[in-house]
N, C-alpha and C positions, 0 to 999 in steps of 0.2 A: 619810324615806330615810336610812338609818345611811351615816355615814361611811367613804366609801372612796374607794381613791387611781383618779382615771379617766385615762386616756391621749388625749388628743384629737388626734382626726385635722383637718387643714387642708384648705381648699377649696384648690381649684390657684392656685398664686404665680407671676408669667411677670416675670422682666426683661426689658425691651427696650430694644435700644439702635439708633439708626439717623438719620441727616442729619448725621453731623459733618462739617467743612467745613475745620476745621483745630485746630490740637497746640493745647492751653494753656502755656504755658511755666513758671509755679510750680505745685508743686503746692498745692490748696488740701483743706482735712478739706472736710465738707461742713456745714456749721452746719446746726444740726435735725435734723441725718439720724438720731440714735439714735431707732429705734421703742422704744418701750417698752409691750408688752403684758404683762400679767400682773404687775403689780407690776414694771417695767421689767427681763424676762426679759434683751431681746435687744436689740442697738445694729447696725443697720447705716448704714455709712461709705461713700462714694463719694469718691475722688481721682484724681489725674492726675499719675503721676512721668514724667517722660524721655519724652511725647508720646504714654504710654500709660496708660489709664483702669481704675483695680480697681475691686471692692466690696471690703468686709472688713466681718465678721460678725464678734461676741463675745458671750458670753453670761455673765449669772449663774452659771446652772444647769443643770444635763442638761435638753439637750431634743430631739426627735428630728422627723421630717419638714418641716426647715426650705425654704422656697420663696422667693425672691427674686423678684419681676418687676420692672423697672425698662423705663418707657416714655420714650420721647424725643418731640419736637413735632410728627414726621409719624407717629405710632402706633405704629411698628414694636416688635417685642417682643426680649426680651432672658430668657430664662432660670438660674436659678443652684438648682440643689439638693442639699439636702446633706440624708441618713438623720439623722445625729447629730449634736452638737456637744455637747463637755463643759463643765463651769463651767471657767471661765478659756481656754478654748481660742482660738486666733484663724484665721478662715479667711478666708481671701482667693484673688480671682478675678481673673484679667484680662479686660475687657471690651472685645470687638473691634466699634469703632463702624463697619467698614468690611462686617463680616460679613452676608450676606445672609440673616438669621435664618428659618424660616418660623413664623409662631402656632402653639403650641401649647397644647393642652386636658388640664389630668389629668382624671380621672376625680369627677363629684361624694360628698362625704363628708357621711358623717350625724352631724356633730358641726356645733356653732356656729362659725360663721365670726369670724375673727379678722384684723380688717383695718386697717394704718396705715398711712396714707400720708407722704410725705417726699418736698419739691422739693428741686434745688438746682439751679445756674447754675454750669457751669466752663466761663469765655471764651465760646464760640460753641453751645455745647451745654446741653439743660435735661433733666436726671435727673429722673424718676418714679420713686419707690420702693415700691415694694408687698410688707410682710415680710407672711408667715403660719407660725403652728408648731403644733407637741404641744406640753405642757410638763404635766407631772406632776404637781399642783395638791393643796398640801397640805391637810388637812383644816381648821387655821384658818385659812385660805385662801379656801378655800369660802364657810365660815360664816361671815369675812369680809364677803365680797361679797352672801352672803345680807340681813347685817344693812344697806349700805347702800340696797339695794331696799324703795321703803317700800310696795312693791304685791306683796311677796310671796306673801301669799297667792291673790293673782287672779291673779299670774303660773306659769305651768310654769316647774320653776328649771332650770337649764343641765345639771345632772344629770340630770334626769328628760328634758329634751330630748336627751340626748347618749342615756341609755338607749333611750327611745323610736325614737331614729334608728337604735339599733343593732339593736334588733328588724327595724325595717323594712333595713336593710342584709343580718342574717340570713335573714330570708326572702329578701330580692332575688338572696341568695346562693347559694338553697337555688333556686330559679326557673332561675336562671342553671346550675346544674349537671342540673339536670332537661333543659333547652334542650339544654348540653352532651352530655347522653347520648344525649338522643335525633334530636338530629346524627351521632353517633357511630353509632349504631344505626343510622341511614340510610347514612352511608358503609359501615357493615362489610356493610349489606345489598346496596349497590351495587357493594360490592369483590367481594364474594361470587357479586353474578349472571356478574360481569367477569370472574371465573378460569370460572365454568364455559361465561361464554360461550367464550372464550379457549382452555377444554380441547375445547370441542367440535370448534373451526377448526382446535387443534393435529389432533386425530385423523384430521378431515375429511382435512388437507395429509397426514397420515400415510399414508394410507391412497391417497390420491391417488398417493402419491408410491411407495408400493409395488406399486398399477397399474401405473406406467409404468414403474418397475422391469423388473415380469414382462413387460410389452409387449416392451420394449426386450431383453431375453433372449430374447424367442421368437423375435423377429426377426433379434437376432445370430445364434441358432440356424440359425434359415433361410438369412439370407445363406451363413451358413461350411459349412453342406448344400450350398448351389447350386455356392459357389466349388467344394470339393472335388467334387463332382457334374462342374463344367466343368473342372474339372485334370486328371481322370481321364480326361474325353473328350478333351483336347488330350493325352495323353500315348498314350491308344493310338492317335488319329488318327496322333501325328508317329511311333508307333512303325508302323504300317502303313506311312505314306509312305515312311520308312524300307526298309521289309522291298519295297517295292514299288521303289524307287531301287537296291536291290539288287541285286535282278531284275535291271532292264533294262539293257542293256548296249549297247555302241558297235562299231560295225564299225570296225575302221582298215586302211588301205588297205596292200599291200604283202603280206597274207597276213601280217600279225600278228595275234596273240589279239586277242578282245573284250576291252572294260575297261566296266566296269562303275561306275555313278555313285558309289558308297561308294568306290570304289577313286580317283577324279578329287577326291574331298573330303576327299582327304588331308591334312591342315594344316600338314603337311612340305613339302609344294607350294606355299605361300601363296607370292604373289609372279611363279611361271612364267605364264605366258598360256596360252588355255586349250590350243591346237594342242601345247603343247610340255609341257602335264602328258599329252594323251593318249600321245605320243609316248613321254617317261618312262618310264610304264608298259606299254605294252604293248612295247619294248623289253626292259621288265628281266623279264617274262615269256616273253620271246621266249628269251631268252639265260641267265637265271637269276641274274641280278643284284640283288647286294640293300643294294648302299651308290652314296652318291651324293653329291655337291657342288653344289647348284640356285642358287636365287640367294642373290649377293651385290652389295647397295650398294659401288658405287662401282669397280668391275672392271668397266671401260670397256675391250673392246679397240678400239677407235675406228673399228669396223665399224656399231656400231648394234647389231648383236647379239652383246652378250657379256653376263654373267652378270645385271650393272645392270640389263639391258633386263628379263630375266625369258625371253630363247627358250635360254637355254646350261644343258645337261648334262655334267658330267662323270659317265662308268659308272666308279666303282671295280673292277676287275678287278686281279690277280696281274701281277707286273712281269713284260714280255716275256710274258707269258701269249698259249694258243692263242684261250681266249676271249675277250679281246681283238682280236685277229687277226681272230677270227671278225664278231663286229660290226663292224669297221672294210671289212670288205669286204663286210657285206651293204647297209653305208650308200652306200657308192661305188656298189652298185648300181641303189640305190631313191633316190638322191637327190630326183629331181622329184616322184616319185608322194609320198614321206614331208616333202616341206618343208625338207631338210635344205639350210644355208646353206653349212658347209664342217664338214671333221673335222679332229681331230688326233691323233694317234698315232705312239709311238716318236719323237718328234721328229720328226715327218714332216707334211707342209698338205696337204690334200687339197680342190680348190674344183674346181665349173667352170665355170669364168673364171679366164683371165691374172690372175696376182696378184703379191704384190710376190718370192714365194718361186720363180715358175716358170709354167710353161704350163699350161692351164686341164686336167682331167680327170689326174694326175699324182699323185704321191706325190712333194712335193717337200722336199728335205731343208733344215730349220732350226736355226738359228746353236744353238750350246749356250749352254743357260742355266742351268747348272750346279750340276743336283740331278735326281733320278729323278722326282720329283713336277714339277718344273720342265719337266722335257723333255718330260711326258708318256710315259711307261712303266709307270704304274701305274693309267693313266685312259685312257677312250676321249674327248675333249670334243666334242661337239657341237653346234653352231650351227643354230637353225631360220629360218627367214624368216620368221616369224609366232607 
């Protein structure tokens, strides 16, 4: 086998640390603790300053996949690792004995294992040290260690076992990525049924969903057909009933005109009762009247029927006017048969009954109150009973 420089991988190294019970108070190096493999590569230290416990690593030489394990007297593990460490470097750790570690495993390597152990005792606690490394093994180095084996030749040397292992690593490598792909191949084939099952349940909802869509249209459709279908018939129903309210008309007593129901749903009339809109109107028909004063809240003349009540009209007529005149005496006539309660005119009370202005059926003359609209000269007012 020609000489060459081999890189050795290490079996997995665990520190553990676990049962401390209490501090040391000096600290102490750890006597024996330097391993020394490979022509004493590597020196690991175990101490305890200020109630807390390092390791510290130093080395010779470059060497790379350094492992620590350090066991304590109930098992518990303790790990430290470090890629590299250069000649003369110094690494150190602090080890937490209170730590709840869990075991851990590296992975097996196909190089010769390199194992030394190292106890120590600080105070109440007992270190296990377990170093493993790489270290870059020079050729008289090798050949070295060839010449103290005196069963060389019936032995496989550390190089052909370190080769050997790497072939079987290579393949295990090459196994391991075959596994890999064709995991992978089964996800992408699994991923792959997954989107199309996926696009099929999209389309399905799609399609579902533009169903009910067009349902939900045709429906709206229909509904807003039926409403304007049913708007249309309530509009000529209320316009017939209308045209037919029209029509029909009311007799009033006294040999006044008809009033007809359009003419009584006056909504200038809200408020009169219903004897004293018919009245209203076929009065101002009678006479040709076409302005008026109906009700008003709160014009109480303290008879019961004044404006408040909803039975009092005043007819707008011309001041001193004939037509005036003329209604005021056709009321005096027809009082009983029209409802009429009492009149007023020109400053004048017209009841029948004794009242507070004078004897009952009379035209009796009232205090001035001091305005034409006041006096009554420009209105005929009248009072209904109902």
């Amino acid at each position: 086998m020609s000489k060459t420089k081999l890189t050795r991988r290490i079996l997995t190294g665990l520190v553990l640390l676990v049962g401390a019970s209490g501090a040391v108070t000096v600290a102490n190096e750890v006597n024996n603790a330097a391993v020394n493999v490979n022509k004493k590569d590597v020196k690991a230290s175990v101490y305890e300053k200020n109630g807390h416990y390092y390791v510290k690593l130093t080395t010779a030489k470059n060497v790379t996949n350094v492992v620590v394990r350090i066991t304590t007297e109930d098992r518990k593990e303790y790990v430290v690792k470090k890629e590299a460490i250069k000649a003369g470097e110094v690494v150190e750790y602090e080890i937490d004995i209170n730590a709840d570690v869990p075991t851990r495993k590296l992975p097996h390597t196909a190089v010769k294992r390199e194992t030394v152990k190292s106890v120590v005792t600080l105070g109440k606690h007992t270190f296990n040290a377990v170093v493993s490394y790489d270290v870059e093994v020079a050729d008289s180095q090798e050949q070295a260690a060839k010449l103290v084996d005196k069963n060389t030749e019936k032995k496989t040397t550390l190089d052909q076992l370190a080769e050997k292992r790497e072939v079987t690593a290579e393949q295990k490598a090459k196994e391991e990525a075959k596994k890999a792909a064709e995991t992978k191949a089964a996800a992408d084939a699994k991923a792959k049924e997954a989107e199309a099952k996926k696009a099929i349940e999209t389309k399905a909802a799609a399609d579902a969903k533009l169903k009910e869509e067009a349902e939900a249209k045709k429906a709206a459709e229909l509904k807003a057909k039926q409403e304007a279908e049913a708007k249309a018939k309530a509009a000529k129903e209320a316009e017939a009933k209308k045209e037919t309210e029209e029509k029909q008309t009311t007799t009033v007593a006294g040999g006044l005109p008809e009033v007809t129901a359009a003419e009584l749903a006056d909504p200038a009339m809200n408020g009169l009762t219903p004897h004293t809109k018919k009245m209203k109107v076929a009065l101002a028909k009678k006479f040709g009247i076409t302005s008026f004063s109906l009700f008003r809240a709160g014009d109480d003349d303290g008879t019961g029927h004044g404006h408040n009540s909803g039975m009092a009209v005043d007819f707008m007529v011309p001041v001193n006017s004939a037509q005036g005149d003329q209604l005021a005496e056709y009321l005096t006539k027809h009082m009983d048969e029209l409802g009429v309660y009492y009149i007023i005119w020109k400053q004048r009370f017209y009841m029948p009954q004794q009242n507070i202005y004078g004897p009952a059926n009379t035209w009796n003359l009232m205090s001035n109150r001091g305005g034409v609209t006041a006096n009554h000269y420009d209105h005929v007012h009248v009072s209904f009973k109902k």
